[in-house]
N, C-alpha and C positions, 0 to 999 in steps of 0.2 A: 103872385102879387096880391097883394090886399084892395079890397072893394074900400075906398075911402067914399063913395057916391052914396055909401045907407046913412039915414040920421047917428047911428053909433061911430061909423066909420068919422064922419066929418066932425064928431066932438073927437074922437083920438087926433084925430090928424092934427087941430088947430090944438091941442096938449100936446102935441109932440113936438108941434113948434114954439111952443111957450112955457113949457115948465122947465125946472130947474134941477127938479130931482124924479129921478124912477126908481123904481124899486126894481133890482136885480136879483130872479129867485132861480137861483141852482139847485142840485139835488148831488147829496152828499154819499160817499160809499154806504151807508146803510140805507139809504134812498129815503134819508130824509131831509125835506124842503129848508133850503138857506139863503132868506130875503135880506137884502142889504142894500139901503139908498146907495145909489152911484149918479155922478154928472155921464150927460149925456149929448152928444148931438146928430141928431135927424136930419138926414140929407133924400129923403125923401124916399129911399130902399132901407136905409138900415141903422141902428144907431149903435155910434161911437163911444167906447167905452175903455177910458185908461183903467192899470190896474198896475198894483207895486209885482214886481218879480217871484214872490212868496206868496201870493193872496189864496189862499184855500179855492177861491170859486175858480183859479186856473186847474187846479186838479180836479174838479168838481165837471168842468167844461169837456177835459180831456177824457173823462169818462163817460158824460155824459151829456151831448151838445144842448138838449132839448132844456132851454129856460122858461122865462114867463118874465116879462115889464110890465108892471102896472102903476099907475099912480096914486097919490094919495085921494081920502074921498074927501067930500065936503063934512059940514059937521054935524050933518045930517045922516053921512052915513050914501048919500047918492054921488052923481056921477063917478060912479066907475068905470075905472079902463081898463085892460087889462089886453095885453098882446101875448100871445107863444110862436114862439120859434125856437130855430136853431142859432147858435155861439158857435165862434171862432176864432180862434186866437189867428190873427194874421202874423206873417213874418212881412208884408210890405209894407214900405212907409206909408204915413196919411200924407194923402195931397196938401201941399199948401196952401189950395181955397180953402178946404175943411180945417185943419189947422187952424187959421187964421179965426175964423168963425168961432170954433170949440175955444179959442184963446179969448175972446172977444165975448160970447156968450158968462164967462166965469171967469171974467179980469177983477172983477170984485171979491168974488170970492177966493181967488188964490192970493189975492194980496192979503184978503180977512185970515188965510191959514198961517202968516209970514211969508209964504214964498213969490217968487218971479215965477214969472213962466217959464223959464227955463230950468230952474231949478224942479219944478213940481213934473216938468219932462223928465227929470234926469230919474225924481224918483216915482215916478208912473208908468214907465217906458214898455213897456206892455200893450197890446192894442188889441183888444175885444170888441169885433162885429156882432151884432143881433140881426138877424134879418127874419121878422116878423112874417109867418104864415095865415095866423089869423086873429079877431079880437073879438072879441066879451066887452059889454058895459052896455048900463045905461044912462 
């Protein structure tokens, strides 16, 4: 589990609870790095990550679990974050407090894409865990 008690930790954490987007970076069969914004939600161990049924980073994960989240910096160039861990494609459903939340967190934005929640379920239905071992920034 991660030390969120150091001044780095405690800027990740309160990003973790309040951004919008992370950058999800996989590593591809030539073993090279593939960052790509994804929504996310942080339940305090791990963060949640829908993905369409085809998405490149599910074969990317299956070979190779170890990613990296980071956020965006300021325009300065500082506060950086950055976590790595290990990805996993779950086969169990999300609870419906999480659900709820992750629905709740991006009810603007899924309406901004056209879709209902349910529809962007239907084509997301994919469920990618990150469970963060350690973090970089400052």
């Amino acid at each position: 589990m991660i030390d969120f008690n150091t001044p780095v930790g405690r800027k990740i954490e309160l990003r973790l609870q309040q951004e919008q987007i992370i950058w999800l970076t996989t590593v591809d069969a030539r073993q090279t790095p593939q960052p790509r914004p994804v929504w996310f939600h942080w339940d305090g161990e791990s963060a949640l990550i829908f993905s369409q049924t085809k998405a490149a980073k599910l074969r990317h994960i299956a070979k190779n679990p170890h990613v990296a989240l980071n956020f965006n910096t300021d325009a300065e160039g500082g506060e950086v974050g950055v976590l790595i861990g290990e990805a996993v494609v779950s086969q169990e459903p999300v609870s419906s407090k999480r659900m709820k939340a992750y629905l709740e967190k991006y009810a603007q934005g899924i309406q901004g894409i056209g879709q209902s929640p349910e529809s962007m379920q239907a084509e997301y239905p994919v469920v990618i865990l990150v469970t963060p071992r350690r973090v970089r920034g400052f």
